[in-house]
N, C-alpha and C positions, 0 to 999 in steps of 0.2 A: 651268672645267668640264673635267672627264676624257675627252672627248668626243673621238673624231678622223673627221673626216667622210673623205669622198676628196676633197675639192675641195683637203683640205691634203696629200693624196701628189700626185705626180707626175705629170698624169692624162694627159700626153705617153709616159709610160714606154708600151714595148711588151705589158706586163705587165699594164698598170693596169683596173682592172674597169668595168661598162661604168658610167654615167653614174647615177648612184640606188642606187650600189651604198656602202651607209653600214656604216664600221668604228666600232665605239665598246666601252669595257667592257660585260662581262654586268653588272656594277652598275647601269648606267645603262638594262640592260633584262631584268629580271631571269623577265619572261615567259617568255624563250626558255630556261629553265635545266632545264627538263624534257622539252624537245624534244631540246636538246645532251645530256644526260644518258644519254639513252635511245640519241644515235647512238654516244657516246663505248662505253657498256658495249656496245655490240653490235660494237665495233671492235677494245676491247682487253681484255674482261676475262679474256679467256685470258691476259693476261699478270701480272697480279694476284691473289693467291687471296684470297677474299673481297670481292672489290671488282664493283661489280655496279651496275645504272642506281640504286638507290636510295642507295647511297654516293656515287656518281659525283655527285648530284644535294644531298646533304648540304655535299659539297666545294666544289662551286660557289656554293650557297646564303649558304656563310659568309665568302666571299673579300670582304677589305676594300675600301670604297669612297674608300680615302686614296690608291690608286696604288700600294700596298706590295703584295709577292709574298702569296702568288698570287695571279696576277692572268691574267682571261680575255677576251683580244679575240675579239669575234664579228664578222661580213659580214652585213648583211641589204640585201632592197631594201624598203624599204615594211616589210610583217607579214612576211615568207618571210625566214627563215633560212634561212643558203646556209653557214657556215661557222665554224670557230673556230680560235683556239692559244692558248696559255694560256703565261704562264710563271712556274714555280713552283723549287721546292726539294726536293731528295732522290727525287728520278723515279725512279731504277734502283736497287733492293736492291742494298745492298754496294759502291756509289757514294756516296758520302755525300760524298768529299771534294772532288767534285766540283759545283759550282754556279755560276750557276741550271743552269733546264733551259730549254728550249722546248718544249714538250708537246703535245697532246691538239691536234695540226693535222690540222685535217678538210674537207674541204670535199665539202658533199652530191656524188655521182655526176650528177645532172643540171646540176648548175652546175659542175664541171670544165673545164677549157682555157677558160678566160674571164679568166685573171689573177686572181680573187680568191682563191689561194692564196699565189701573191708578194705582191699589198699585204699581207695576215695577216700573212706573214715578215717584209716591212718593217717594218710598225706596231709588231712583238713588238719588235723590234730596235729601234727607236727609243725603246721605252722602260726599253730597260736604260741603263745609265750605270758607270762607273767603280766607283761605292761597291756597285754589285751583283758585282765580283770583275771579274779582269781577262779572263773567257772565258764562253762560255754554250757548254753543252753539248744532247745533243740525243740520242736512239735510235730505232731504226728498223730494223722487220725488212724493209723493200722500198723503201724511197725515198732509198737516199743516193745515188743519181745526181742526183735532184731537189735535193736541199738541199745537194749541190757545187755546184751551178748558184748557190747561194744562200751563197758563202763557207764552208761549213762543209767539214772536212778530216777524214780517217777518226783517231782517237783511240784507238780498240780495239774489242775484241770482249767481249760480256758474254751474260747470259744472263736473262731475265724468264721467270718462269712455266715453265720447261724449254726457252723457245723461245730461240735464238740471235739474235739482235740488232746492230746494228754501234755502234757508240758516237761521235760525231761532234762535233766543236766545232771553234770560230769566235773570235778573237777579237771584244770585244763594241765596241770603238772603231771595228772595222773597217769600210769602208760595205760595203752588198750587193753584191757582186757582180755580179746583176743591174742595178741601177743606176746602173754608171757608163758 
């Protein structure tokens, strides 16, 4: 099964979310694909032209349920969707040589500082491996303080949508940071 609960993270880490809080692919729940949809376009589609909750929602719809790229962990407790990251291929126009990515990490506003953003990062990173290229990369117009906390090292500077962006990657062998 594709499934990763939290009883299989660390649930000692200082990080870890509170007790009910279940990671798993949007495959395996694909109800929540137009809820995420709907937070994802309202987060990033400035950064995107054309790209809008009913594409957003296209994207996800089609992601395989074999564990191959793209691919989208969500956090729920119960039916409440709290979260996502997703990690896919060719994220940043005019990056290309650059892959995977870790992407579209969100976690609702009312579930913040609860740790169910670090498991996300965890879980994403747990299921990359070797034959996914030796780094994962990552962009972010406000959070690379956040995802230095999480291994990732500044890489450069790019540009989505006109907006400026920092560009960050990690080796992918490497453990989190957060968790050692």
């Amino acid at each position: 099964m594709n499934r990763i609960v939290t009883e299989l993270i660390d649930m000692t880490h200082p990080d870890s979310p509170a007790p009910g809080c279940e990671l798993l692919p949007l495959c395996d729940a694909r109800e929540h694909a137009p809820q995420l949809a709907a937070w994802h376009a309202a987060e990033w589609a400035h950064l995107y032209e054309g790209w809008d909750a009913a594409v957003a929602l296209r994207d996800l719809l089609s992601e395989p349920a074999d564990g191959s790229l793209p691919m989208t962990l969500i956090a729920r407790d119960g039916d409440h969707l709290l979260g996502s990251v997703s990690l896919i291929m060719d994220d940043l126009p005019g990056w290309s040589h650059c892959n995977p990515w870790l992407a579209s990490f969100y976690v609702a506003p009312q579930y913040r500082k609860r740790g169910i953003g670090a498991a996300l990062v965890r879980a994403a990173l747990q299921r990359l491996d070797a034959s996914a290229g030796s780094r994962v990369y990552l962009f972010t117009e406000s959070a690379a303080d956040y995802f230095a906390g999480h291994g990732f090292t500044f890489f450069g500077s790019g540009v989505a949508g006109g907006f400026e962006v920092t560009v960050m990657s990690r080796a992918i062998a490497a453990q989190d940071a957060s968790s050692t």
